[in-house]
C-alpha positions in Angstrom: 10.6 24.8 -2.6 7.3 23.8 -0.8 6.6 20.9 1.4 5.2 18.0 0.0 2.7 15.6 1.5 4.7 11.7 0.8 0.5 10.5 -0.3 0.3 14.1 -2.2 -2.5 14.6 -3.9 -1.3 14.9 -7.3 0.5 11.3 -6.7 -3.4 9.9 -6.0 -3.6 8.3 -9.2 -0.7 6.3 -9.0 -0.3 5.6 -5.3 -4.1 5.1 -5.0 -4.3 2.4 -8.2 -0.7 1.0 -7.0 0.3 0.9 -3.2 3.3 -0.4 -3.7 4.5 2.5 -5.6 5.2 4.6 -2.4 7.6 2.2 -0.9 9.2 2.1 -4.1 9.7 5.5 -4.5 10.1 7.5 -1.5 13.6 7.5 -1.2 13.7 9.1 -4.8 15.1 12.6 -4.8 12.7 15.4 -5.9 13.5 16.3 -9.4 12.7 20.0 -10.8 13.1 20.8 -14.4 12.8 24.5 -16.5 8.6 23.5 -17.2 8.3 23.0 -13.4 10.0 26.1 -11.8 8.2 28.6 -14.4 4.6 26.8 -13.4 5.8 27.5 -10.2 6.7 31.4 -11.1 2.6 30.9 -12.6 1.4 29.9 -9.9 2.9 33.0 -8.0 2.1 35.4 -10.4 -1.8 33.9 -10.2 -2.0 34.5 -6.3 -0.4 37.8 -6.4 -3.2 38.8 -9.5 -5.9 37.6 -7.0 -4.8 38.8 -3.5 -3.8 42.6 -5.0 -6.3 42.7 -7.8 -4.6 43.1 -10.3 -3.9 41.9 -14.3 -1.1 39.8 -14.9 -0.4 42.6 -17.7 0.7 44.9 -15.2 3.8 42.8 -14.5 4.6 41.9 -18.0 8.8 42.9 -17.9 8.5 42.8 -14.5 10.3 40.5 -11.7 7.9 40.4 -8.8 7.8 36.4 -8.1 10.6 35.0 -5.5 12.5 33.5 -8.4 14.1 36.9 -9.3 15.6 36.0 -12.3 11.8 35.2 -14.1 10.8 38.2 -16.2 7.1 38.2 -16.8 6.6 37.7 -20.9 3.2 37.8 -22.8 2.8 34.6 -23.2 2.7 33.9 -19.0 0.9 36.8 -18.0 -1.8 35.8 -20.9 -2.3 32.2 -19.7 -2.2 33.7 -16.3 -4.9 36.1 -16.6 -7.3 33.3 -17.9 -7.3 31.6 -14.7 -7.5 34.9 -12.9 -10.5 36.0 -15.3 -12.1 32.3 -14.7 -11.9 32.4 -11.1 -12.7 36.1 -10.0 -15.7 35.3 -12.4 -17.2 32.2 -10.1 -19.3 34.5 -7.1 -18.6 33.6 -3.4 -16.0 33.2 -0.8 -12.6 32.9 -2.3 -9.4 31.6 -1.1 -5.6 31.5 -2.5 -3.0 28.8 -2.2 -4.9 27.5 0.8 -3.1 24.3 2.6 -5.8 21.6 2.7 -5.2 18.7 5.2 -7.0 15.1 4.5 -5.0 13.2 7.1 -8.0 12.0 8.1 -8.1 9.8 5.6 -4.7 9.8 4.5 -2.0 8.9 6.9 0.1 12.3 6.8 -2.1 13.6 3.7 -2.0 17.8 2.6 -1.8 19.5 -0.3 -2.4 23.1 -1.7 -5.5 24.4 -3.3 -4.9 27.1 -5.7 -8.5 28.5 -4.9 -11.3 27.5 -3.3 -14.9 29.4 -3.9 -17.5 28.9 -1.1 -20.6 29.7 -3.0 -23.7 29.0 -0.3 -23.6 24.8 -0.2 -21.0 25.0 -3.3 -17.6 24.4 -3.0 -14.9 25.1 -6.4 -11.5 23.8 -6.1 -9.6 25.6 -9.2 -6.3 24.1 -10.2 -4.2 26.2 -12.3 -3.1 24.3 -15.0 0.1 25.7 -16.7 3.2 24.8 -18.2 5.3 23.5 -20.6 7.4 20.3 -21.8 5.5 17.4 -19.9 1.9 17.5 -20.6 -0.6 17.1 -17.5 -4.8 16.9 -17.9 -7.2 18.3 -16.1 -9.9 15.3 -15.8 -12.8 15.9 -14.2 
């Protein structure tokens, strides 16, 4: 499992609204679940499609992700591809799974980008959105 950042940005709405919610939480053990560890195999599957150019389709039956016992369906390499499709299609600079530090503003404060497109004086920051079981939005 990767590092996690105790202010992580995916925690920003909640420790951002509610300070108090990091002290009461940080001794909490990380908890995985089935929907977590397959976004994670996604996520994989996503930089792998990016970094080699290549479809998700090509690894459908396949076991190339570090959790060897994940067989690529249709269904993941489908949802996959869309995000590959959606960000090979944005022109400019692109980046995978790229550590992005903001302790400058945040005491001990990092977090990984899925992409990140330099486009002249635009940056995108694509999140891969994937999963099943708990449902997460994508606002803004």
């Amino acid at each position: 499992m990767s590092a996690h950042s105790e202010l992580g940005p995916s925690g920003a709405h909640r420790w951002l609204n509610c300070p108090g919610s990091y002290a009461a939480t940080k001794d909490l053990p990380e908890e995985t679940s089935e929907f977590a560890e397959e976004g994670t195999d996604a996520h994989e599957l996503a930089e792998i499609c990016l970094t080699q150019k290549r479809t998700a389709r090509a690894f459908i039956g396949q076991t190339p992700l570090i959790n060897k016992e994940r067989v690529i369906d249709e269904d993941m390499a489908y949802y996959v591809q869309q995000y590959v499709d959606y960000v090979r299609a944005i022109p400019g600079d692109q980046e995978y799974e790229q550590l992005v530090d903001y302790s400058q503003w945040v005491p001990g404060g990092f977090g990984t980008a899925d992409a990140i497109v330099i486009d002249g004086d635009t940056i995108h920051i694509i999140d891969l959105k994937y999963g099943k079981g708990v449902e997460v939005h994508a606002d803004r």
